[in-house]
N, C-alpha and C positions, 0 to 999 in steps of 0.2 A: 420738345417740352416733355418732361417725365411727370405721370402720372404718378400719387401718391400709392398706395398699398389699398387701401381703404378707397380710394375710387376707381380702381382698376380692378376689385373686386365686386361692388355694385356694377361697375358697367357688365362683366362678365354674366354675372347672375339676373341684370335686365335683358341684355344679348340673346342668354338661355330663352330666356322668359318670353321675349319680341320672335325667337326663330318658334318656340313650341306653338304659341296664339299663329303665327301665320297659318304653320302646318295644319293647325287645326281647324283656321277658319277656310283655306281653301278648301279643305276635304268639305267642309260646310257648306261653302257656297256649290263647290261642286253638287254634292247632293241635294242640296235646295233649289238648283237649275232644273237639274233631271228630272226632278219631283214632281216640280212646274210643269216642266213640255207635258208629263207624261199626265198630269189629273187633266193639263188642257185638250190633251188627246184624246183621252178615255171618256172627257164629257163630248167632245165633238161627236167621236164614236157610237154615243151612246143615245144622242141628237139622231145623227143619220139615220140610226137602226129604228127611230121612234118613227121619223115621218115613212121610213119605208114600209113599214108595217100598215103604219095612216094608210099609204096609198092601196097597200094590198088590201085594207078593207074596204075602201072608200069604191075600189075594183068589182071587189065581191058582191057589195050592197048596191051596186047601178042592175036599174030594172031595164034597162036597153043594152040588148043583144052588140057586142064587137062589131063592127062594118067586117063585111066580106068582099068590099070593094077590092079590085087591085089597086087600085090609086095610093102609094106609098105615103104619101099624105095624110091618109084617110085617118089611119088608127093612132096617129099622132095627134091628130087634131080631136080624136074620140076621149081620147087620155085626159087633155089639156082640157076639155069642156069638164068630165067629170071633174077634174082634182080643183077645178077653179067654181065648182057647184058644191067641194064638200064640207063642208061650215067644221067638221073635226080638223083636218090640215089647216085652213084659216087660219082656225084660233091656235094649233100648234105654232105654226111660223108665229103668227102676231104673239103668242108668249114668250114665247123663246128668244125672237129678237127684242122686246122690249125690257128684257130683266136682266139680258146677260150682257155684261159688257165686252167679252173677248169674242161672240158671233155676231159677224159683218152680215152674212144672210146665207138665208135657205135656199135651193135651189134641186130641182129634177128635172134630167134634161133628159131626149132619148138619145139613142145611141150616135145620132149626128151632132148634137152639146145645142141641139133646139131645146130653149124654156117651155118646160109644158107644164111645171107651176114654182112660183118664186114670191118668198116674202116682198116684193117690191113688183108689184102685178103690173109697171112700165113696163118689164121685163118679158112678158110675156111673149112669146113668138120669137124672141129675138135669140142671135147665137151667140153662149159664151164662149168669150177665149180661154185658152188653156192655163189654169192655177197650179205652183206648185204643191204636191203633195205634203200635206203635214210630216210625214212618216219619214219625208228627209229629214226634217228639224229633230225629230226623233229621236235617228239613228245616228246621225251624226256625232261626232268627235265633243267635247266638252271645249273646247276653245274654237271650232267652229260652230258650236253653240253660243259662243260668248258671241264671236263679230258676228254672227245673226243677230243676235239681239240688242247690240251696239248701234248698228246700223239706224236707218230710216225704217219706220214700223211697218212692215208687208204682212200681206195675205197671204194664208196656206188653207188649203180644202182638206177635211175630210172625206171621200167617200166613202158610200155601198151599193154596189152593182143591183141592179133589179132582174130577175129572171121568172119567164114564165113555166108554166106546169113543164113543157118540155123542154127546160132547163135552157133557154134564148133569153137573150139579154132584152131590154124592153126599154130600157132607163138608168140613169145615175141620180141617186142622192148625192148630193153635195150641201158641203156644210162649211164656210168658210169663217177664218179664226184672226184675228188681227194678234200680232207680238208686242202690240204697245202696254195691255193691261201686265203681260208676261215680262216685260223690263220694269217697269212701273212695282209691278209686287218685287223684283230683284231690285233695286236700287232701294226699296225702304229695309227689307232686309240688308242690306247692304252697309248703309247707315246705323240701322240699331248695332249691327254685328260690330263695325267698327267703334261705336260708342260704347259698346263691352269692351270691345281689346282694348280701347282706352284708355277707359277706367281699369283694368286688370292691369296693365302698363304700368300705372301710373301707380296703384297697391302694390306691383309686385315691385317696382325699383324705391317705395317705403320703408319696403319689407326689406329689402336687399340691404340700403343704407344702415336700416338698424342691426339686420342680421352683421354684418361686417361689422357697425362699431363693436358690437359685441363680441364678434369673435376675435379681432384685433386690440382690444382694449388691454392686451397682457403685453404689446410691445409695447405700449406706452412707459410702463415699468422696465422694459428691458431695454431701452430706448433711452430714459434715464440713466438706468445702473449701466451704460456702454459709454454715454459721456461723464461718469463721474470715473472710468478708466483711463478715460483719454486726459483726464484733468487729474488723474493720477491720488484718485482717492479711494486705492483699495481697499479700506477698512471698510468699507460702507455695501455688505452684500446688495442683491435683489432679493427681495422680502416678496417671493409669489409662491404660493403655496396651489399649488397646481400637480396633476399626477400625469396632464395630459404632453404634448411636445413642448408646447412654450415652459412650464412645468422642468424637463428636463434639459433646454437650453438655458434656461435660467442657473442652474444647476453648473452647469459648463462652465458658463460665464464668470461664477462667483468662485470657481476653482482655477480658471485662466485669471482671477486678481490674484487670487491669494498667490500662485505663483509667480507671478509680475510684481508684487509687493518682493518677493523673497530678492527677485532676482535685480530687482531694482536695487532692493539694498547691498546685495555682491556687484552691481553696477558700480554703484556709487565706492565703493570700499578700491573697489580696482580705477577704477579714474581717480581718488584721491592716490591711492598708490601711483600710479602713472602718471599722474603729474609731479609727481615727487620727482618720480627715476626723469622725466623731462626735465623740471629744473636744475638737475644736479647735471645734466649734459653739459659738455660745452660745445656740441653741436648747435648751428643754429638750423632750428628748424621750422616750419609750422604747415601745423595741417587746415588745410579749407574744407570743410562740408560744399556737395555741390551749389549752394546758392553764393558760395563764393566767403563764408563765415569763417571766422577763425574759433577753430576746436579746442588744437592748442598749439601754443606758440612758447620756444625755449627763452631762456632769460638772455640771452645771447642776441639771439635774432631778436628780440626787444629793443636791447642796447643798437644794435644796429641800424633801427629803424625812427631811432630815436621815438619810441614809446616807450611805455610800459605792459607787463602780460594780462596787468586785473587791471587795465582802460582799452584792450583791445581782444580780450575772449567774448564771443557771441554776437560780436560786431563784421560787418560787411566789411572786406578787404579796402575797398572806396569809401570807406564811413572813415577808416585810420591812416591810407594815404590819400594824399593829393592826385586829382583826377591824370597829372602830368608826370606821375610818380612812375618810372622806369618800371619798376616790379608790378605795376599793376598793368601796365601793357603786355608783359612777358605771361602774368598768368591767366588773362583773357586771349591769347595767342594760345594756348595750351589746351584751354577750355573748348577753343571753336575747328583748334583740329582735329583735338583727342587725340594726342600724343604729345609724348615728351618731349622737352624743349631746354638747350643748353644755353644760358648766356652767358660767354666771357669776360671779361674786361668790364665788370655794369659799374657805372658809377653811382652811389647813391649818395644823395643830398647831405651835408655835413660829415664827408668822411672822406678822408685823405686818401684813401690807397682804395683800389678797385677791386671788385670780387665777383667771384664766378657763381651765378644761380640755373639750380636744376629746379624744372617744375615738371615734377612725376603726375599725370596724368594717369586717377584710380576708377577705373570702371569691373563690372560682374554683370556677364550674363547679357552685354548692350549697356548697363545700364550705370548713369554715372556713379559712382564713390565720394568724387571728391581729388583733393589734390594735394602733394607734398612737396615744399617747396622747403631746400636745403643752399645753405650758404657753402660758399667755400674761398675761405683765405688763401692765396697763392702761397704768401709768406707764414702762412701759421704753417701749412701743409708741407711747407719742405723744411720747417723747421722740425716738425713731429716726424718726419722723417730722417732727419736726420738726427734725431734723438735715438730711433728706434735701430736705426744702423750702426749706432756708437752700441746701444747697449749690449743688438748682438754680436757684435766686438767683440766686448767686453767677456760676453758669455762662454764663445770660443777660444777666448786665452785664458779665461778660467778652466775650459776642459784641456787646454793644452798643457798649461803648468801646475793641474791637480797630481803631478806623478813626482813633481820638482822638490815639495815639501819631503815625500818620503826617501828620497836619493839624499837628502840635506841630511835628515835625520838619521838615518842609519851611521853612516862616518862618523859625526858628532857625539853617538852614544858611545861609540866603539873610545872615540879618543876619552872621553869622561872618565870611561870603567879604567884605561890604561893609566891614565894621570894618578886614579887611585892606588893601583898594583905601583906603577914608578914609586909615590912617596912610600910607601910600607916596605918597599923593596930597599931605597937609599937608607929608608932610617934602620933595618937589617941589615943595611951592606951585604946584599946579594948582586952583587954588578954584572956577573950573568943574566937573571932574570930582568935586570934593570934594562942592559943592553935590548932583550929582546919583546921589552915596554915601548923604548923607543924609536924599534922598528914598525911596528905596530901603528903605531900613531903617526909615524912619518908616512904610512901608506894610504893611510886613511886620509891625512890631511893631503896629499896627492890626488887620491879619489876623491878629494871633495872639492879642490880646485879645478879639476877634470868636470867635473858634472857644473861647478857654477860656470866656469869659460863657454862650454859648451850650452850651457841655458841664459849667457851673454849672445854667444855668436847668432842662436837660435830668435832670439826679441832684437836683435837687430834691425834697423829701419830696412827695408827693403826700398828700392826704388824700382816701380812698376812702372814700363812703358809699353802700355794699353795701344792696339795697334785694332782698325778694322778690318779682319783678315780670315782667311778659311780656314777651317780645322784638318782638312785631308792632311795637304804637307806635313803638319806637325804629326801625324799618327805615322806616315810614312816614316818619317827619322826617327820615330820611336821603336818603331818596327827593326829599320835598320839596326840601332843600337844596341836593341835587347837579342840579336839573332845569334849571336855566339852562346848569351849564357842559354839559351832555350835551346839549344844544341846537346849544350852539356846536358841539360836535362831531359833529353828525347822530349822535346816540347813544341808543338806546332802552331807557331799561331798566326793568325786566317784575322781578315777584316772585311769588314760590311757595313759601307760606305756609302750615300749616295750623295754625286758629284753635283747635285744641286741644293746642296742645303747652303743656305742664308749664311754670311759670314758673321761673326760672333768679336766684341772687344776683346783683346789675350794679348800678355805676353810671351810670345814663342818662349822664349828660355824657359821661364818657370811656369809654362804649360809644359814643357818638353820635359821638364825634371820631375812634375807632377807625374804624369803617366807614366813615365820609365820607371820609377819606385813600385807603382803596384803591377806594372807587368812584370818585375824583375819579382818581386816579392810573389806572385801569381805564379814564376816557372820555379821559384823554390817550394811552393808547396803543392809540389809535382814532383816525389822525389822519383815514382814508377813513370814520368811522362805523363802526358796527354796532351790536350789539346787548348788553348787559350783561344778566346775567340773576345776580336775587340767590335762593336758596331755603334753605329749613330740614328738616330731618330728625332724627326722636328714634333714637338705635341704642346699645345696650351702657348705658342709662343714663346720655347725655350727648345734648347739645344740638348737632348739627351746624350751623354755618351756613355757604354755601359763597357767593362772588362771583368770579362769571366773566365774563372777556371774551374779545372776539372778534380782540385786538390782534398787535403783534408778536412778542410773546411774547421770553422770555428766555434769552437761550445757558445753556446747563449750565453753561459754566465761570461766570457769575456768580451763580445761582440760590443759593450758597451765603452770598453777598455782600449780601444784600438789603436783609435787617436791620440788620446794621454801623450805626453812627452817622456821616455822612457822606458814606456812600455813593450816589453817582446819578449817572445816566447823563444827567441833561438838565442842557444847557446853566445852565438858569436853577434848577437844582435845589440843596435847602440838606442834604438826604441827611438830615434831622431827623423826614419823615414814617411812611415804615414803620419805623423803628427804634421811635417815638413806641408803633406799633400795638402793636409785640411788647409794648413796656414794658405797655400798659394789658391785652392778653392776658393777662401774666404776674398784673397784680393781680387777675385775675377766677379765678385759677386754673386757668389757659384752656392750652389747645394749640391751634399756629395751623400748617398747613404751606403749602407752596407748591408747586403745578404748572403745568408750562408747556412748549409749545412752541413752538418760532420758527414766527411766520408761519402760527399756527394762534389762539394764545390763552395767558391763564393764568387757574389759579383757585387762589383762596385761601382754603383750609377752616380754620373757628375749629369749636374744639372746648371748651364751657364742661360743667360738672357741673349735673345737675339738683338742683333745691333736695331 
C-alpha cells in the first residue's frame, strides 16, 4: 500500500517526535531511579548514624561500671540491659519505624549479629541472619536496578560499625529498608511520565498533520496544473505565486506546457502531413501502437481488409477483425516472440489471390514500440518489376542510340547544302562543279546508309541462351584470344581468379565477345605496354568482375560518353564496341561501371547476379 505525501510526512515528524520523548524519558526514569535508591540510602544512613550515636550516649550516661568479667557474655548482655533501659533509643526506633514507610526495623547487634537492641524487643537475644547490603542496590548497573525493583519487594540493611575508644568493634547498627515503597514511587512516576509522552504524542502528531497540510498544500495546485497537462490544456498556467521550491516547480511546469502546447501543435501539423504521404501510398501498411491499436493504416491495406481507415484508426486490431481473422493471429505471434514474422501465401477473407504479410516487430531499449505490418502482392510486385526492367531498358537504348541522332545528322546537312550548290550550278551550266555536287552527296548518302545498316544490325533481336555456368572458362578463352594482340602491344595480362565462386546465368558467346572488346580496347590504350590485370570477387551477392589497365586513361569530360553508339576516339574506330558491351551487360542483367584516370589507367567493373 502506498502512503500519501502528507501521511508519510506526519508519520515521519511523529516518528521524530515518539524516538526524542523515549530518549528523553529514559534519561528520566534513569535519573529518577537513581535518585530514589540514593535519598533511600542517604536516609537509612542517616538512621544508622542517629541510633549509633543514641547508643554511645546511652553508653556514656550508665552509672554502672563495664563488667570485668571474662565471661564473653558478660558485656553483651551489659550493652543489651543498658540500650533496652534507655527511653532515648525506644522512642528513636518506635519513631522512626512508625512514620517511615520504606524502614522494616532497627537493629544492633554485636559482633557475633546477637540482638542487643531492636525495634521489635521479640528480638531481643536472638541471631540475625545475614541481610544484603543496600550499597549493592546502589552501586549497581541501572537495568540491574530495574529487575531489583521488578522483582518481589526485598530487604537491604544499612549499616554502621560501632567501635570503642580503642578503635574494637563492639556492635552494628543496622537499618533495614524494603524496595516496595521504592517501585511503588517508580510506577506512579512511571504513569504520569507516560501520560505526558501521551499527551505530547498526541499534540505533536496534531501539530505534524497541520504542519504538513500546510506545507503541502501548493501541490494541490501543482497537482491540478499536471492533470490539466495530461488532459492536454496548456493554456491554463499554475497560478502559485510562491519564491520558495514549489514556487519554482510551478515555474517549470507552466514552461514544460507552454512547450508541449508548441510542439503538439508541430505534432499535430506532421501527423496531418503524414497521413497525407500514407494515403497517397500504394503500399499497404499499418502501424499498431503496443496495445495492438491502429495508428495508421494506408487506404490500400483498408481495401484489403475490407474496411475503411476513419472506422479503424484508434481501434484495437480485434475491435476491426474477426477473432478468426488470419492477420490477427500472425500479429499476436509477433507480439509474443518479439520478433519478426513472414507469412506467405495468407488468405484473407473476400479476396481472390493471396498475399504475403510482414509483421515488423518495433521495440527501444527492451521496450515495446509497437508493430508494422506490410502487405505484399506477388502479382503487383512482379509486375512493378517488371515495369521497372522495361524502363531500364529503355533507359539504356536511350544512352546507346543518343550518338545515332548525330551520325543521321551530319550526312543529311551535307546532302541539303549540296542539292543547293547542284541547282545554282545546273541553272549556271557549270557541269564541272555540278559533277563534283554529285559526288558529294553520293558519299554522304553512302555514309548514311552505312551508319543506319549498322544501327539496324546493332537493335537486332539478340537471342540469349542463358546457361548456369562458371566464369573461369570464359576468361581463360578470353585470355587465349586476346594473347596475340597484347603481344603486339608488349601487354601482359595476369588473372585472379578464385576457383570457387558460385556460377552465374551467361551466355558464353556474348559473355566472350563482351570481355574480348574491353581487353582488346585495354591493350590498345597501352601504346608503351604494360600490364592488364583481369580478377573476380563475390560481394553483397553478386559476381564482381573487374579489367584493368595501365593505359591513358579517359578525361572526365568523356567518361560519360563511352557507351554512346558511335562514339570513339580512335582514328580507325567504328564507336560499335563498348556500346556492343553494355548491350550484352544489360542482357545478363548485369551493372557495368567505369573508372579511370588520365595517364594512370582505367577499370571496368561488371557486376552479374549470382544464380
Amino acid at each position: 500500500m502506498t502512503l500519501r505525501l502528507k501521511t508519510r510526512l506526519t508519520l515521519a515528524i511523529t516518528t521524530l517526535v515518539l524516538v526524542v520523548l523515549s530518549i528523553v524519558s529514559l534519561f528520566t526514569i534513569i535519573t529518577f531511579t537513581r535518585e530514589q535508591i540514593r535519598a533511600t540510602y542517604e536516609g537509612g544512613d542517616l538512621i544508622s548514624k542517629q541510633v549509633y550515636d543514641q547508643v554511645k550516649q546511652a553508653l556514656l550516661s550508665e552509672q554502672t561500671p563495664p563488667p570485668t568479667d571474662p565471661d564473653p557474655e558478660a558485656t553483651p548482655n551489659y550493652i543489651r540491659d543498658v540500650l533496652r533501659q534507655d527511653q532515648g533509643l525506644q522512642a528513636l526506633f518506635e519513631s522512626t519505624t512508625g512514620y517511615s514507610q520504606v524502614i522494616v526495623y532497627l537493629a544492633v547487634t554485636d559482633p557475633h549479629d546477637h540482638v542487643l537492641a531492636h525495634s521489635d524487643s521479640s528480638q531481643l537475644g536472638q541471631t540475625m541472619p545475614e541481610t544484603e547490603n543496600f550499597l549493592v542496590l546502589k552501586n549497581a548497573g541501572f537495568l540491574t536496578q530495574l529487575r531489583y525493583l521488578d522483582g518481589p519487594p526485598k530487604n537491604y540493611e544499612v549499616t554502621s560499625e560501632m567501635v570503642d575508644s580503642a578503635n574494637r568493634s563492639f556492635g552494628t547498627v543496622r537499618v533495614a529498608m524494603n524496595t516496595a515503597l521504592i517501585k511503588q514511587e517508580l510506577k506512579q512516576f512511571l504513569s504520569k511520565n507516560l501520560y505526558i509522552a501521551g499527551i505530547s504524542l498526541l499534540l505533536a502528531t496534531t501539530l505534524a498533520a497541520l504542519f504538513a497540510q500546510l506545507l503541502l498544500s501548493p501541490l494541490t495546485f501543482i497537482s491540478a496544473g499536471i492533470e490539466r497537462l495530461i488532459q492536454g490544456e496548456f493554456g491554463k498556467p499554475i497560478d502559485l505565486k510562491r519564491r520558495d521550491e514549489f514556487g519554482l516547480v510551478s515555474l517549470k511546469l507552466n514552461e514544460i506546457g507552454q512547450r508541449l502546447e508548441g510542439s503538439r501543435e508541430e505534432l499535430d501539423a506532421l501527423k496531418g502531413n503524414f497521413g497525407q504521404i500514407v494515403k497517397s501510398l500504394e503500399e499497404k501498411i499499418i502501424f499498431l501502437n503496443p496495445e495492438r491499436r491502429i495508428v495508421l493504416m494506408s487506404p490500400s491495406s483498408a481495401q484489403l481488409l475490407n474496411t475503411s481507415v476513419e472506422a479503424s484508426l484508434g481501434k484495437r486490431l480485434d475491435e476491426v477483425l474477426n477473432a478468426d481473422h488470419p492477420l490477427h493471429g500472425l500479429v499476436e505471434m509477433a507480439f509474443g516472440v518479439k520478433q519478426n514474422l513472414k507469412k506467405t501465401g495468407l488468405q484473407l477473407p473476400n479476396q481472390e489471390t493471396r498475399v504475403t504479410a510482414r509483421v515488423h516487430y518495433l521495440e527501444e531499449n527492451n521496450q515495446p514500440m509497437g508493430g508494422l505490418v506490410i502487405f505484399e502482392d506477388p502479382e503487383t510486385v512482379a509486375k512493378l518489376e517488371n515495369q521497372f526492367e522495361y524502363a531500364k531498358k529503355l533507359s539504356a537504348l536511350s544512352k546507346l542510340t543518343s550518338g545515332v541522332a548525330h551520325e543521321v545528322k551530319n550526312p543529311l546537312n551535307a546532302i541539303v547544302i549540296h542539292l543547293e550548290l547542284l541547282k545554282s550550278q545546273v541553272l549556271s551550266q557549270r557541269a564541272e562543279d555540278a559533277t563534283r555536287s554529285l559526288d558529294v552527296i553520293t558519299q554522304e548518302i553512302k555514309r548514311l546508309d552505312r551508319v543506319v545498316r549498322n544501327f539496324l544490325n546493332f537493335n537486332r533481336p539478340v537471342e540469349v541462351k542463358l546457361k548456369e555456368e562458371a566464369i573461369q572458362p570464359v576468361l581463360q578463352e578470353v585470355v587465349a584470344l586476346a594473347q596475340t594482340e597484347a603481344q603486339q602491344h608488349n601487354v601482359q595480362i595476369s588473372v585472379q581468379s578464385d576457383e570457387n565462386l558460385p556460377p552465374i546465368q551467361l551466355d558464353a558467346d556474348l559473355m566472350k565477345q563482351c570481355l574480348l572488346n574491353i581487353v582488346l580496347n585495354g591493350c590498345e590504350a597501352m601504346p608503351k605496354g604494360g600490364r592488364l590485370q583481369i580478377s573476380t570477387a563475390l560481394r553483397n551477392g553478386s559476381l564482381l568482375l573487374s579489367v584493368q589497365d595501365e593505359g591513358v586513361g579517359i578525361p572526365p569530360e568523356n567518361r560519360e560518353k563511352v557507351f554512346n553508339l558511335y562514339y570513339t576516339t580512335k582514328e580507325s574506330g567504328s564507336g560499335i564496341g563498348l556500346a556492343t558491351v553494355f548491350k550484352v551487360v544489360q542482357l545478363h542483367n548485369g551493372e557495368i561501371d567505369v573508372h579511370s584516370e588520365v595517364g594512370k589507367g582505367t577499370t571496368f567493373t561488371l557486376r552479374f547476379p549470382v544464380s
